[in-house]
DRENGU-450495 format. One record per residue (C-alpha): residue in one letter; x, y, z. Coordinates in steps of 0.25 Angstrom, whole numbers, plus 5000, padded with zeros to 4 digits. Example, Ala and Ser with C-alpha at 12.3 -4.5 7.8 and 13.67 -1.06 7.14 Angstrom:
A504949825031;S505549965029;
This chain:
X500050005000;X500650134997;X500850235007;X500050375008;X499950485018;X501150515028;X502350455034;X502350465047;X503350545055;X504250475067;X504450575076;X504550515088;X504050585101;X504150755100;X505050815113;X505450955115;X506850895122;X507950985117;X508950915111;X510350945116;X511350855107;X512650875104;X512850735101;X512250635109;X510650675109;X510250735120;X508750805122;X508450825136;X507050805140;X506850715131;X505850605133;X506550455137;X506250335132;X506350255145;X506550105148;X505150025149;X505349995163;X505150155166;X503650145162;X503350005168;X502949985179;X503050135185;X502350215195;X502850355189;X501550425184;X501950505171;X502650375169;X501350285170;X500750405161;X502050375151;X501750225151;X500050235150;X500350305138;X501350215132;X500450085135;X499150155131;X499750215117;X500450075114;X499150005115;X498350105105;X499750095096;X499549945095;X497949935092;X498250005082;X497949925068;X499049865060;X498549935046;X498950095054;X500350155051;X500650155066;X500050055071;X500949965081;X500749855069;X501249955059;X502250005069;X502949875073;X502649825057;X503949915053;X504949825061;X504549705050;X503149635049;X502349655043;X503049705031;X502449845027;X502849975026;X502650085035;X502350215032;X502750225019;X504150165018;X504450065009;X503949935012;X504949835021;X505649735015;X505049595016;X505749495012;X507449495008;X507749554994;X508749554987;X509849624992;X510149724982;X508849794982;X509049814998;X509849965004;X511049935011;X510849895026;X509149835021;X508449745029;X508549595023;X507149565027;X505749635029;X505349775038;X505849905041;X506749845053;X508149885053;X508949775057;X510449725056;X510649855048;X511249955055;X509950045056;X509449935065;X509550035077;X509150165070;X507850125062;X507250065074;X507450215082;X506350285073;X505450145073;X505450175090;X505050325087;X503950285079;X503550185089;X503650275101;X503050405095;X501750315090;X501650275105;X501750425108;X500650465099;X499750365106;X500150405119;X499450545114;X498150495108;X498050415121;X498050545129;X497050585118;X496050475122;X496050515137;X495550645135;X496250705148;X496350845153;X497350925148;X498250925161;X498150765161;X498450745145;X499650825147;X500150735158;X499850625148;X500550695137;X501850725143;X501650585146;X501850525133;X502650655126;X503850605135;X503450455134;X504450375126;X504750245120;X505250145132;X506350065129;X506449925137;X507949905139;X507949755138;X509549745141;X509649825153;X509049815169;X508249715174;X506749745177;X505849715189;X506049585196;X504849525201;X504449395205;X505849335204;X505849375191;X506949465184;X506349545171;X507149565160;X505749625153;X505049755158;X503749695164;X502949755155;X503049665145;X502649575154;X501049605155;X500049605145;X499249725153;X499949825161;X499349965168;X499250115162;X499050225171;X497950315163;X497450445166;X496150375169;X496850275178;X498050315183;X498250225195;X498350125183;X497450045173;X497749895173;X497649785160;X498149895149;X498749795139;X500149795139;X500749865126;X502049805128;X501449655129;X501349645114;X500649675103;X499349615098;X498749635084;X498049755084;X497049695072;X496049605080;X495049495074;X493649475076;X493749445091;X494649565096;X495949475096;X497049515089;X497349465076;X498749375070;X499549475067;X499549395052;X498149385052;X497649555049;X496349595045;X496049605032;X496549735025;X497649725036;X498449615030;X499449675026;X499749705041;X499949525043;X501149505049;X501749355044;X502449245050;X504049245051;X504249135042;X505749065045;X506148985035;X506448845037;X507548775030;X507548695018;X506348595021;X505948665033;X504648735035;X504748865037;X504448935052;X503549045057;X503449145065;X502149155069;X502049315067;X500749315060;X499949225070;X500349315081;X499249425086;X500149485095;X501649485098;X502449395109;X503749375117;X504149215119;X502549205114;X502649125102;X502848975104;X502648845094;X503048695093;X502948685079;X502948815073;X501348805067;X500648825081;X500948945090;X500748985104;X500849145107;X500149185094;X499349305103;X500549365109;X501249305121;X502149375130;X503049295137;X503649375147;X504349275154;X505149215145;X505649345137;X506149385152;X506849265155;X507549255140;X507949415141;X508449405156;X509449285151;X510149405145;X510149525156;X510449425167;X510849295174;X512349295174;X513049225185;X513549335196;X514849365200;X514849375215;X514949255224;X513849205232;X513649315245;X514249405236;X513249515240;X513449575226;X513149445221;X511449445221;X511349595217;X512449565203;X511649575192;X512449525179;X512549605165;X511549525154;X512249515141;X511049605135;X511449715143;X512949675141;X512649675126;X511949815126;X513249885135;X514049835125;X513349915114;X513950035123;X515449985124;X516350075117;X516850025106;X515949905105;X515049935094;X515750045087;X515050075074;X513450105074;X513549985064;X513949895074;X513049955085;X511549955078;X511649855071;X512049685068;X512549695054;X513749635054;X514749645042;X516149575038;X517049695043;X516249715056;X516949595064;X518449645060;X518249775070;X517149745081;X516949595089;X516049695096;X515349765088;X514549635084;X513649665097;X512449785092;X511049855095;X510449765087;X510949625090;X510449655104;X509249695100;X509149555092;X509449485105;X508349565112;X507149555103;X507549395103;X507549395120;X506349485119;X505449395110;X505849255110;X506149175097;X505849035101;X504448985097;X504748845105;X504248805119;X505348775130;X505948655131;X505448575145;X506748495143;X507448615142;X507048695156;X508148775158;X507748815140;X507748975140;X506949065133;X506649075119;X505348995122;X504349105114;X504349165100;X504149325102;X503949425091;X505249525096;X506049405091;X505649405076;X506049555068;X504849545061;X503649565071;X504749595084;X504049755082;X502749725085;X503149675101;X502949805109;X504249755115;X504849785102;X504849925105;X505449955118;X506649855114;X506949935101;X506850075110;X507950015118;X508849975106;X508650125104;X509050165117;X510150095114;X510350155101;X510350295108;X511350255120;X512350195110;X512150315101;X512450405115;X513850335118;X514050335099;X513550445095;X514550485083;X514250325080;X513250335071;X513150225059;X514650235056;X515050115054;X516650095046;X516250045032;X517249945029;X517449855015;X516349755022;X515449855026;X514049825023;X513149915019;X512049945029;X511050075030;X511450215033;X511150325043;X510350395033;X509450295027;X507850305030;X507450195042;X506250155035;X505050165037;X505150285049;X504750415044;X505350545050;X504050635043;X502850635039;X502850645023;X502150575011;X503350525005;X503750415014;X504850375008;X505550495014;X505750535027;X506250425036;X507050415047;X508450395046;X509450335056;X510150475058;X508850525060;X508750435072;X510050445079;X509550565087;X508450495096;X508250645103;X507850685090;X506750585091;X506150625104;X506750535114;X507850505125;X508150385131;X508150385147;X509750325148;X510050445141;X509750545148;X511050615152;X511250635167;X511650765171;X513150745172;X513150735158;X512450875153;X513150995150;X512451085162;X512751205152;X512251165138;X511251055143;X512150955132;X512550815136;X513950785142;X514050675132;X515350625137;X514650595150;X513350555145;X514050445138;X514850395152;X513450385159;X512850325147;X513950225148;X513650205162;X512150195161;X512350095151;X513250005160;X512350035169;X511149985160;X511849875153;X512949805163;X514049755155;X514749635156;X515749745164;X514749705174;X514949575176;X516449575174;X516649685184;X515749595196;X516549475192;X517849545193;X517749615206;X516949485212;X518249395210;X519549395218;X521049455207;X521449285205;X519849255202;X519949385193;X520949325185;X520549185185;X519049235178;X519449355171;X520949325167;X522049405171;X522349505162;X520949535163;X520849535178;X521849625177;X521349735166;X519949715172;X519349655160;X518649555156;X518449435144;X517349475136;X516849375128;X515749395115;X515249295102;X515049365089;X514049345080;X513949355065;X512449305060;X511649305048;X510349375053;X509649315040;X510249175042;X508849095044;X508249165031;X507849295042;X507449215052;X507949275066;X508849165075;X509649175088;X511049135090;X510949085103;X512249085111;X512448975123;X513648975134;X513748845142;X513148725144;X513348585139;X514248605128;X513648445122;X512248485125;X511948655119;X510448635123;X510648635136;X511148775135;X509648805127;X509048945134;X509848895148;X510049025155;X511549005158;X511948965144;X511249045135;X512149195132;X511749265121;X510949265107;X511149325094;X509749355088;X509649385073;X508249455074;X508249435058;X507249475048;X506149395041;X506349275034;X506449295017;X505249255009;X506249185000;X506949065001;X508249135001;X508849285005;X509649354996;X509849465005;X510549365017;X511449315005;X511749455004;X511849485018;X512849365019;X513649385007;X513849525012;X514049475026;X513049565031;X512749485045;X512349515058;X513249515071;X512849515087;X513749475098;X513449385112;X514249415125;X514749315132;X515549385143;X514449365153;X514049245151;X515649195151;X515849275164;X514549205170;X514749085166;X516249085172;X515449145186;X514549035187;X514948875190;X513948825184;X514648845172;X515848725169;X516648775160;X517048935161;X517749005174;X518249135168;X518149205157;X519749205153;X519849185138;X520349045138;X519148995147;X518149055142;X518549025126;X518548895130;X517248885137;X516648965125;X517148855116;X516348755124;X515248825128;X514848935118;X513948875108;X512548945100;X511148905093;X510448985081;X509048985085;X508049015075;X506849105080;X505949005084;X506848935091;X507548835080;X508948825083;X509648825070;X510848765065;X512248835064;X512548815050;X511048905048;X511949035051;X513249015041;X513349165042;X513549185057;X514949185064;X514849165080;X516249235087;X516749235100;X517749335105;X518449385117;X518849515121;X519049615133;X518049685142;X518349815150;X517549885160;X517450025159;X516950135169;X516350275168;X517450375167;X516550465177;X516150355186;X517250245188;X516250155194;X515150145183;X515450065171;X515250105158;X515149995144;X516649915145;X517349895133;X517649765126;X518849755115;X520149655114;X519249545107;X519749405101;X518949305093;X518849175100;X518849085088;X518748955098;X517548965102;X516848985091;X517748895080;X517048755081;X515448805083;X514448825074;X514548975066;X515849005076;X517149095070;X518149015068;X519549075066;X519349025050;X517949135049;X518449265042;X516949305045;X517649395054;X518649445045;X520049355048;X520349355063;X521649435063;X521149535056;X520149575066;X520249705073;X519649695087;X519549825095;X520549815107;X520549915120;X521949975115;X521050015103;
């Protein structure tokens, strides 16, 4: 259908702030967007105001039907499924082309999404804008409808003018602990109705559907209930969203994801024996096991005090999540914006960075995986100590993963991100060295279709770029770890202090996202000089260092024909039985997750010939210095002590081992993935402290590394010293501290 009328304008939310920039943005004033937590539960009333609105307006923005402009469907609909175009761009792509008609840096398969290009970070900032200025302008009609008095309305409508987008900062603390359980997820996306605190009712209305439960099909069928989300009225059909198909291999039926049947969306929901009949089809949330899959990864690391060690009950250990995300603000460790935003990887990239394999958006992968669960598959009764996985969840698949409401605040932290990065970079701004083997990927200054900047009634003009979006002030918002503390404003000019904001960024990041500094520091000053030297080896005893330990990944995101699949990494165990390492809570450390696009229509892809050809691959990185050092801590593991070099390779060797795990749940074998190189190296941690505050650590910084070609040389998709994947080993340049 060819468009007509007006594009619509993303504006975001309008403030009077002043901006006071001279490099790093700074407006003060200016509205936060704030952690979820700071809504739920609370007993601050302009707050309850603030959250009223923001449940209220989400409710009307998701009843809206699917065939409106800005409806959620519509909305959430740009990400992938169900294929349309948006307000008057180009149609997404649907299926893989050939190559040679695709822009450098194009989407293989179908939707406006930007991922492993490296706009991945950029085009989702105006997509949240859109997002959160709709939700806005719902807040206001809602007002509207109650009719107050003036005096009231006002109350209401400074409300929602400094409301902002949350953020739920899924790496960072711990939430409430109640009845012996730890929550690793805000509560509110516990229960399916909640309580709004109206003007008519402000001690508090109960059974108000919970927006950020899920989503149901606006569209409903002749009973009220909602329809299948493939299954629109007529005149609406084009609104159907289809089944994931994955293809099987040669003689094998082909797998589906059940998206069409759905009426709503779920979180470890979606369960099947057989792949025809389904359980979860009307939305299920479950809580519970999401929790306990995501908490594997901020906690459960053996302490490092003895027993009566008053320290010992109060020690709470770095996740690698966090660790992984402190990283990101490490100097040095991603040094190019290419590296940083995005998981292309390219020939030349491994010669100069063993770190800069870790990025924005392989962590993000990792968390829309933990968040929706990609195993359709019941558990195991022979297996009880099998964990999670059990549950199929729409966050886990790129194609419908928008239409979760869970979706949103997860990509309003990867922002966040984006803006505290960008804080502590600001002069790194896509400039990544273009070498020989560069590949060609988008620019600064290309449109991030389909996000309009103005209203026009040409809309193939006037979109959003990505320097458009590197100012978020510009766009009407702050985030609340940003807001400089008054050490680090000029007094005189009202200007930040930026060398000082940085250090108490720095901090604050520590702070939020403890390192693996953490743990080394409370081993270190728990142990006795000779113990010292016996688990950390003397040199680094000496310089107060540690071993820090890390496997790189090379994979082909495209390598099940689009289908997204886990690399599953396991530490300890039987080394002659692996099952008895599946979900155990000890052995399980890390996870690569491909979050891919849709499977080709076509029996072959000629664009993932090309990406191989070109070697246009994607990287990520698992830590494994925590789990090493915990292991080494706890009897209960055999085989490991310390985590000296010679030990700890060795116990690697033995003990490191993966499984490629198909979404669904099939585990896949290794000669599937002929395109993915799995490293292991070792290099050098060193504390570092705030230049203002000695005894407040700042991100430590990581160089000195070595490839460890013994563990990997005799497994399945391991770097052997033969691989020139790599480029040829001694011609490697790995960034050293005299550097």
């Amino acid at each position: 259908m060819e468009f007509t009328g007006e594009t619509f304008p993303i504006t975001g939310i309008p403030s009077n702030a002043e901006r006071k920039t001279d490099n790093i943005p700074y407006a003060p004033g200016l509205p936060c967007r704030r952690e979820i937590s700071h809504y739920f539960p609370t007993d601050d009333a302009f707050t309850q105001k603030q959250w009223t609105l923001m449940v209220l307006a989400l409710n009307r923005f998701k009843r809206l039907k699917v065939d409106e402009r800005l409806s959620y469907f519509q909305v959430a609909g740009i990400h992938a499924y169900p294929l349309q175009p948006w307000d008057g761009a180009a149609p997404p792509n649907k299926d893989p082309e050939d190559p040679k008609k695709l822009p450098p840096g194009a989407n293989p398969y179908g939707g406006y999404c930007e991922h492993n290009t490296i706009t991945f970070a950029t085009w989702h900032r105006p997509y949240m804008l859109l997002f959160e200025q709709l939700v806005w302008t719902h807040m206001k009609d809602q007002i509207k409808d109650w009719e107050l008095d003036p005096t009231e309305a006002a109350e209401w409508e400074k409300a929602a003018n400094e409301w902002r987008l949350p953020y739920w900062d899924w790496a960072g603390k711990k939430y409430s602990k109640k009845h012996g359980q730890k929550y690793a997820l805000p509560e509110i996306f516990r229960f399916d109705v909640i309580t709004t605190y109206p003007p008519y009712n402000p001690r508090g209305e109960t059974g108000v559907q919970n927006p950020f439960y899920k989503f149901e099909n606006p569209m409903k069928d002749d009973k009220g209930n909602p329809r299948a989300f493939g299954d629109m009225p007529e005149g609406m059909t084009q609104w159907n969203i289809p089944d994931h198909v994955e293809k099987g291999d040669a003689g094998k039926p082909d797998a589906r994801l059940p998206w069409s049947k759905c009426s709503a969306t779920s979180r470890y929901g979606l369960r099947s024996e057989d792949g025809e009949t389904w359980t979860g089809l009307a939305g299920f949330n479950n809580f519970d096991e999401a929790n306990k899959t995501l908490s594997k990864f901020q906690e459960g690391w053996y302490p490092p005090y003895l027993e009566g060690d008053e320290r010992r009950k109060n020690f709470e250990g770095p996740g690698t999540l966090a660790d992984a995300v402190n990283r990101l603000f490490s100097p040095e460790y991603t040094d190019t914006w290419e590296t940083f935003s995005s998981t292309k990887w390219w020939n030349e990239s491994a010669r100069e960075m063993s770190t800069g394999y870790l990025s924005l958006e392989y962590i993000h992968n990792n968390v829309h995986n933990l968040i929706g669960g990609s195993n359709v598959k019941l558990r195991d009764p022979n297996k009880p100590d099998q964990r999670g996985g059990c549950g199929l969840g729409h966050m886990s698949d790129v194609p419908v993963s928008a239409f979760d409401p869970i979706f949103w605040l997860h990509h309003c932290n990867i922002d966040r991100l984006l803006a505290m990065w960008q804080c502590l970079n600001w002069e790194t701004w896509f400039n990544g060295v273009r070498t020989q083997q560069y590949v060609e990927d988008k620019k600064k200054d290309d449109p991030l279709l389909p996000f309009h900047r103005e209203k026009t009634n040409k809309p193939a003009t006037g979109y959003w770029t990505s320097d458009d979006a590197q100012d978020w002030t510009k766009l009407g918002y702050q985030y609340d770890d940003l807001i400089p503390k008054p050490g680090a404003i000029d007094p005189e000019k009202g200007v930040l202090k930026e060398d000082q904001f940085k250090i108490d960024l720095k901090k604050r990041i520590e702070d939020l996202y403890p390192s693996t500094q953490k743990y080394w520091r409370a081993v270190f000053e728990s142990k006795k000089e000779k113990d010292q030297i016996k688990f950390f080896g003397p040199i680094n005893t000496e310089h107060q260092t540690w071993n820090d330990y890390l496997i790189n990944v090379v994979y082909d995101r495209y390598a099940l024909n689009g289908s997204s699949y886990s690399i599953q990494f396991w530490l300890g165990g039987n080394a002659d039985d692996p099952d008895t390492t599946f979900r155990d809570e000890e052995n399980l450390i890390g996870q690569v997750y491909s979050f891919a696009g849709m499977a080709p229509s076509t029996e072959t892809c000629s664009n993932c010939a090309s990406q191989k050809d070109k070697k246009v691959l994607s990287r990520a990185q698992v830590l494994l210095t925590i789990p090493i050092i915990s292991q080494a801590l706890d009897n209960g593991f055999k085989h490991i002590k310390t985590t000296r070099l010679d030990e700890v390779t060795a116990y690697l060797q033995g003990h490191l081992r993966w499984k490629f795990v198909q979404i669904g749940g099939l585990e896949r074998p290794a000669e599937d993935f002929p395109n993915t190189t799995i490293s292991v190296l070792r290099g050098i941690g060193k504390p570092q402290t705030a230049p203002d505050e000695a005894e407040k650590g700042i991100p430590p910084i990581y160089a000195d590394y070595q490839i460890l070609h013994e563990v990997t040389q005799k497994k399945p998709c391991g770097l052997t010293r033969e691989d020139d994947v790599l480029g040829a080993s001694q011609k490697l340049n790995f960034r050293t501290f005299s550097d």
